[in-house]
C-alpha positions as a Markdown table, in Angstrom:
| # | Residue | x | y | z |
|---|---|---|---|---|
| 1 | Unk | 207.5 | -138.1 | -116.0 |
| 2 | Unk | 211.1 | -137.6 | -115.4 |
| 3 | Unk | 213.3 | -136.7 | -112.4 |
| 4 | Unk | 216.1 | -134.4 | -113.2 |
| 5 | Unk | 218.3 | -132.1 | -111.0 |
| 6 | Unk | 217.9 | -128.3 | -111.9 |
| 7 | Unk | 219.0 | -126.1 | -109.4 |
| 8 | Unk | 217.7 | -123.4 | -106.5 |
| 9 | Unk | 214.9 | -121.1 | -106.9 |
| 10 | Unk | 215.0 | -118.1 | -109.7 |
| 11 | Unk | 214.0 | -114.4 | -109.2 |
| 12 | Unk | 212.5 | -113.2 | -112.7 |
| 13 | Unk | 212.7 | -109.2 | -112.9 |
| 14 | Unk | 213.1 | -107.0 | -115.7 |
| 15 | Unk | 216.6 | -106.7 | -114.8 |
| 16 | Unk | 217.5 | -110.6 | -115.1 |
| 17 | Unk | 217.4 | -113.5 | -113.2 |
| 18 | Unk | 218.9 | -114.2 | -110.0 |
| 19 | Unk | 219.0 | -117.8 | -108.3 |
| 20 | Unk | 217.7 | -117.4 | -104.2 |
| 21 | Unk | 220.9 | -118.9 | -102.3 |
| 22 | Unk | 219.1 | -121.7 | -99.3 |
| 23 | Unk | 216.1 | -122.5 | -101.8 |
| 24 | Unk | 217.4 | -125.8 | -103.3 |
| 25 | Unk | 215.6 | -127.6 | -105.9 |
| 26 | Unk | 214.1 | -130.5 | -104.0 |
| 27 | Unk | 215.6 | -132.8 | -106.0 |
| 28 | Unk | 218.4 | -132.7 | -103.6 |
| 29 | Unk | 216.4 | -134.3 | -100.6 |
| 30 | Unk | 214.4 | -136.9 | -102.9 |
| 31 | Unk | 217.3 | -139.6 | -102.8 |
| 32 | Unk | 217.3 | -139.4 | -98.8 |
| 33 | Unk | 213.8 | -139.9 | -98.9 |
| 34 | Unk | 213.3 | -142.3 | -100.9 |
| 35 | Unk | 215.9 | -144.9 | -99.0 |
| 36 | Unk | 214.4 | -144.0 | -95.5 |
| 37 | Unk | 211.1 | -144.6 | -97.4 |
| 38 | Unk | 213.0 | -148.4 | -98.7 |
| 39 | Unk | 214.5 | -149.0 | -95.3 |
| 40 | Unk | 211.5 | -148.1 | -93.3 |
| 41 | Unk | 209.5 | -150.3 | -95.3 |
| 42 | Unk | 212.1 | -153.4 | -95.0 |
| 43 | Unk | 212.8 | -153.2 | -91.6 |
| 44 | Unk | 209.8 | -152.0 | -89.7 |
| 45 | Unk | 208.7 | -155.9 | -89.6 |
| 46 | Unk | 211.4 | -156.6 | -87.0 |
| 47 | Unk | 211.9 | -152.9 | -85.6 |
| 48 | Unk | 210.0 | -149.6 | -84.5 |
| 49 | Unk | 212.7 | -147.6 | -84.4 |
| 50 | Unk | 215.1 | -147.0 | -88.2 |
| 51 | Unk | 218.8 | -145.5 | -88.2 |
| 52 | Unk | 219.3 | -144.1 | -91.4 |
| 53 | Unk | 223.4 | -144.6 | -92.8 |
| 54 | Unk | 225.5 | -142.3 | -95.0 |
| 55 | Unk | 226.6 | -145.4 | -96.2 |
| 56 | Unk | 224.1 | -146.4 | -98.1 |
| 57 | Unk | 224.3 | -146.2 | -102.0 |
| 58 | Unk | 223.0 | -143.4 | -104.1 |
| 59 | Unk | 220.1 | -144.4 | -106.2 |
| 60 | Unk | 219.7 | -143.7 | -109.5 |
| 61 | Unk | 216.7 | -141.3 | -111.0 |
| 62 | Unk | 215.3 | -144.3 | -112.7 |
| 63 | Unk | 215.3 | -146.3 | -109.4 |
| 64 | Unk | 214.5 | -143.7 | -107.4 |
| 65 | Unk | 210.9 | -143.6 | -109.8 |
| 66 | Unk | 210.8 | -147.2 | -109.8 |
| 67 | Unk | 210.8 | -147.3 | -105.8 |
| 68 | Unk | 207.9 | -144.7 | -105.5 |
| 69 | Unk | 205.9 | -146.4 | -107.9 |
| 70 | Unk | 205.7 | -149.8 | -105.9 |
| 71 | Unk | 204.0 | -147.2 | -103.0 |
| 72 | Unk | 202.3 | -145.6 | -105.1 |
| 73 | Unk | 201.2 | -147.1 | -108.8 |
| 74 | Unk | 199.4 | -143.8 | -109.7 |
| 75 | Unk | 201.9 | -141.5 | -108.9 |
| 76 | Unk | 203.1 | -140.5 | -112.4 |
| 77 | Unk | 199.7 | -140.0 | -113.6 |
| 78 | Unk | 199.0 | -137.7 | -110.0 |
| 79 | Unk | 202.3 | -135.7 | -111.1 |
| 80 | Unk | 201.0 | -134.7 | -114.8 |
| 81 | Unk | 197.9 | -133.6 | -113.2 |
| 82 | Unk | 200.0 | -131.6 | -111.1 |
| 83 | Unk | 202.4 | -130.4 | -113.4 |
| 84 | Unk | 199.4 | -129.2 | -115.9 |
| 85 | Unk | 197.8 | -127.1 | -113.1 |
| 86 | Unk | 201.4 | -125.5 | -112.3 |
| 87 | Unk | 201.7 | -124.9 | -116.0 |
| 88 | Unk | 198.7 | -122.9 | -116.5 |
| 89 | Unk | 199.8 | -120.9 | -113.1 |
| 90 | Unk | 203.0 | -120.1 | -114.8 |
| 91 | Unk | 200.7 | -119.3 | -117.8 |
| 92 | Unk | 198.8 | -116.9 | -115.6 |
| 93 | Unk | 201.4 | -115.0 | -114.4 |
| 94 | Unk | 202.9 | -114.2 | -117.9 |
| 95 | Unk | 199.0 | -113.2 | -118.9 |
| 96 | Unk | 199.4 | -111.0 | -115.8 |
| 97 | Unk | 202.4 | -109.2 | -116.8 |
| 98 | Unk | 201.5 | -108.9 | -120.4 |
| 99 | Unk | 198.1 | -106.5 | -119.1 |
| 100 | Unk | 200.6 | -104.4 | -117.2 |
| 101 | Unk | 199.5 | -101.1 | -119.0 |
| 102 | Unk | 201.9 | -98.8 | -116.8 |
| 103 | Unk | 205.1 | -100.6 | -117.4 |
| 104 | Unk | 207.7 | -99.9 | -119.7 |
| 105 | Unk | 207.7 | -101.5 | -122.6 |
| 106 | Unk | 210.5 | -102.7 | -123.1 |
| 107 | Unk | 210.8 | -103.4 | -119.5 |
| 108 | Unk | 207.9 | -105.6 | -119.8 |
| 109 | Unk | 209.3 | -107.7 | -123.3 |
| 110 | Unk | 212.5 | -108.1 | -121.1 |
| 111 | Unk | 210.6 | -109.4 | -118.0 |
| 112 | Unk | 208.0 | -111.5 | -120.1 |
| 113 | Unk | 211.2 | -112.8 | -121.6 |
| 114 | Unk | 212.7 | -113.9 | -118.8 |
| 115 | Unk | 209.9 | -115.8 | -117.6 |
| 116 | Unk | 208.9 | -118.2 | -120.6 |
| 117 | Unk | 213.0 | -118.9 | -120.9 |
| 118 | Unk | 212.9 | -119.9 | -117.2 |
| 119 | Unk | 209.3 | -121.9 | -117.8 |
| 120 | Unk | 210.8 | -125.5 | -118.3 |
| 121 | Unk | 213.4 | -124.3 | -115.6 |
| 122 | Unk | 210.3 | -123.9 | -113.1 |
| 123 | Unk | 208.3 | -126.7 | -114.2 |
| 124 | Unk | 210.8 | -129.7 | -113.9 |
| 125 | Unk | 211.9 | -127.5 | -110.4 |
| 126 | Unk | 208.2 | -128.0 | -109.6 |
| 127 | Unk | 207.9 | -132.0 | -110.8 |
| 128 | Unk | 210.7 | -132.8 | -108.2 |
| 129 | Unk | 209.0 | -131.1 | -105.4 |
| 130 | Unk | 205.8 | -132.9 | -106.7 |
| 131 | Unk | 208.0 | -136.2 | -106.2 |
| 132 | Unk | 209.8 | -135.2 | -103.0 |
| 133 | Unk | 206.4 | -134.9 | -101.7 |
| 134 | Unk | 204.7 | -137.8 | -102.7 |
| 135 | Unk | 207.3 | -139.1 | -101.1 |
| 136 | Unk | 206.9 | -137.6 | -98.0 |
| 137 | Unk | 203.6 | -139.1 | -98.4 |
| 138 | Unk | 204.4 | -142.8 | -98.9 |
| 139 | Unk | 206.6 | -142.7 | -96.0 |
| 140 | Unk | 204.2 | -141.3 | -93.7 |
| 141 | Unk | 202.0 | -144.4 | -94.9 |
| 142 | Unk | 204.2 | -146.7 | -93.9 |
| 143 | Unk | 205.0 | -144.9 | -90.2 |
| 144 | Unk | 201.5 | -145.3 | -89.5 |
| 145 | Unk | 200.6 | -148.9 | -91.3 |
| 146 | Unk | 203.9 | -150.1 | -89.1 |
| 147 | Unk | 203.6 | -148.0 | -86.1 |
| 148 | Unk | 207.3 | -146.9 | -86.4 |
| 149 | Unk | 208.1 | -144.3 | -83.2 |
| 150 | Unk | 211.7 | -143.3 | -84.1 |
| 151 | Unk | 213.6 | -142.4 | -87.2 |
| 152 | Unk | 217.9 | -141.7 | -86.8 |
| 153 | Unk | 219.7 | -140.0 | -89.0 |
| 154 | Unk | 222.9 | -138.0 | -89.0 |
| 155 | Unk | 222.6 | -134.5 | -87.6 |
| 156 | Unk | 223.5 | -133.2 | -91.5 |
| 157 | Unk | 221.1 | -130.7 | -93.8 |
| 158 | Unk | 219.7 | -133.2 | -96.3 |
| 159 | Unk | 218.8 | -135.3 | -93.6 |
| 160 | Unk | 217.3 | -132.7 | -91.3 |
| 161 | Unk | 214.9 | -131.4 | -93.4 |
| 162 | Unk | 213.5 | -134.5 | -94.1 |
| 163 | Unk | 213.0 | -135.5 | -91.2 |
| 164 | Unk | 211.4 | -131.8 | -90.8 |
| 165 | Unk | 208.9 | -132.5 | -93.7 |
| 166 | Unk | 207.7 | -135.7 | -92.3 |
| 167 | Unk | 207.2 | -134.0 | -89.2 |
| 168 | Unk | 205.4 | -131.4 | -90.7 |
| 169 | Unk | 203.3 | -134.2 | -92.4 |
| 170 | Unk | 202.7 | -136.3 | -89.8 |
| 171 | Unk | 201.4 | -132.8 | -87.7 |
| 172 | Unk | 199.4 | -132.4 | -90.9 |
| 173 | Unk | 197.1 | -134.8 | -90.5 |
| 174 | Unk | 195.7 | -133.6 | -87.1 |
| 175 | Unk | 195.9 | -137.3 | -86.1 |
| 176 | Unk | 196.8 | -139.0 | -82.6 |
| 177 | Unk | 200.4 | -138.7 | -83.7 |
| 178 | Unk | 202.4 | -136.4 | -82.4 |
| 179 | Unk | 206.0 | -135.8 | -83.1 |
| 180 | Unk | 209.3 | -134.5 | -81.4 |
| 181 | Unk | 212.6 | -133.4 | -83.8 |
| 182 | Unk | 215.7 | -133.4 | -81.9 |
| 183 | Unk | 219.5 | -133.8 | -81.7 |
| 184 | Unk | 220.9 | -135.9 | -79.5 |
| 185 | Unk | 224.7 | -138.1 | -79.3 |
| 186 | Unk | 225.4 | -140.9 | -80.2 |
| 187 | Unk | 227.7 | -143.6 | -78.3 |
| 188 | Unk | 230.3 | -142.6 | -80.7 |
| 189 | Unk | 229.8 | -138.7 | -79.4 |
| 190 | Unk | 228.3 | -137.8 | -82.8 |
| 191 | Unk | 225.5 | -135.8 | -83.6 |
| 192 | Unk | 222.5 | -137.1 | -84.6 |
| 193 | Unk | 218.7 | -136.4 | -85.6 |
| 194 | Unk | 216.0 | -138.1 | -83.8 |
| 195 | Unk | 212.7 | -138.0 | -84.9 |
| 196 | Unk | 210.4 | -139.5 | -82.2 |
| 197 | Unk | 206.6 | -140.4 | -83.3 |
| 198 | Unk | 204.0 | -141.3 | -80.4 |
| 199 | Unk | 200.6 | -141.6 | -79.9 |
| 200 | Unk | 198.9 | -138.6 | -77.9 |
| 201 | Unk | 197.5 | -138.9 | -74.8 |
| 202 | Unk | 193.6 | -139.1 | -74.8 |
């Protein structure tokens, strides 16, 4: 099942399609995930606490699958499930507009149009947030198999949402975990996101 960048969220209409400016394809976010997801699991034997560097090299689509999979050694056959029961939602809403007996009709062939072109669009849009999330998931395996309690990273967007979805994960579980996203300085007077994990008081 292949990983491949598309692009931001369309808006199907009659009148076109439009791409939704701030809802980027999640492919975007995977690569940052999937090293914290590398470095968390390499260090966390020595350290609680993982700073995440800019420096670090970009991984490839390939390696990026490769890495996932050693979490995770049924996560492409998870992702085809997933991907078939998106595709018969996408199915569903074309049925939908196709029984629209008060539209146009030539509004409707326009807008039924738009949305089988923009089916693979959608579904390969769909498989990397399938991915990123799975993702999400194997990290937050590995914060609570190693007990990790902090997770740096610079104060930039890519960054910040991830740490935001593992937050949102971790809160998820309605576990003793509890979680605290916030930016702080560094030594160096840079800004930096902290993600602070800790048990909750009983």
């Amino acid at each position: 099942m292949q990983i491949k960048y598309v692009g931001p969220r369309p808006e199907i209409s009659e009148h076109g399609v439009t791409f939704k400016t701030g809802k980027e394809d999640k492919y975007v976010y995977l690569s940052v995930a999937v090293q914290i997801l590398i470095a968390l699991d390499k260090n966390c034997k020595d350290e609680k606490t993982y700073s995440y560097s800019t420096s670090q090299r970009t991984l490839s689509d390939m390696e990026m699958l490769d890495t996932m999979l050693k979490f995770e050694p049924t996560l492409e056959k998870s992702v085809i499930e997933e991907k078939a029961s998106y595709a018969k939602h996408l199915d569903e809403e074309i049925e939908h507009i196709e029984h629209r007996e008060h539209m146009n009709p030539l509004n409707k062939e326009i807008f039924l149009n738009n949305y089988k072109i923009m089916k693979e669009y959608r579904l390969q849009r769909a498989v990397n947030k399938m991915y990123y999330m799975h993702c999400i998931k194997e990290i937050v395996e590995v914060i609570k198999k190693e007990h990790i309690r902090e997770i740096d990273a610079p104060f930039q967007e890519k960054y910040w949402h991830v740490l935001q979805t593992i937050e949102g994960s971790l809160i998820s579980l309605k576990s003793s975990l509890n979680c605290d996203l916030k930016i702080e300085r560094d030594k160096d007077n840079h800004l930096i996101a902290k993600l602070f994990i800790h048990e909750s008081a009983k």
